[in-house]
C-alpha positions in Angstrom: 0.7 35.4 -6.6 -1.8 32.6 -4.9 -0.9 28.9 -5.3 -3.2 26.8 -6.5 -4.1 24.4 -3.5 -3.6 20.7 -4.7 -6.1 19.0 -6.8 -8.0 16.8 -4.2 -9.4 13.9 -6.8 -4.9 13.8 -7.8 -4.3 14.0 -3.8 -7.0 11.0 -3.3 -6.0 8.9 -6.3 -1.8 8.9 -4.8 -2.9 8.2 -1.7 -4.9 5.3 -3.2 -2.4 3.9 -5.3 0.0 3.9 -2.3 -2.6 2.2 -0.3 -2.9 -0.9 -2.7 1.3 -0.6 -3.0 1.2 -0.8 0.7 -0.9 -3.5 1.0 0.3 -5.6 -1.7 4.1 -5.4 0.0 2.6 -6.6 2.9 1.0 -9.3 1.5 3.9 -10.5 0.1 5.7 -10.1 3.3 3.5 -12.3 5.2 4.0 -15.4 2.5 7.3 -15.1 2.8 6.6 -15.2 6.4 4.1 -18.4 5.9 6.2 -20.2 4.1 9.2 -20.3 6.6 7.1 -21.5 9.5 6.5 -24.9 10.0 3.0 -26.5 8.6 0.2 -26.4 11.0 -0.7 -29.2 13.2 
């Protein structure tokens, strides 16, 4: 029996969606960050 190999345009699309996930944590991260440091100036 041969496996299927993996669906690229599936494979792409995960990887995508854990990109923006990713991001978007980090983002939020980083305000939290902001706002505990003192104001600029």
């Amino acid at each position: 029996m041969t496996s299927e190999p993996p669906n690229l345009a599936e494979t792409l699309q995960q990887i995508l969606q854990n990109q923006q996930q990713f991001q978007q944590t980090v983002t939020q991260e980083l305000n939290q960050l902001r706002a505990r440091l003192p104001p600029p100036g």
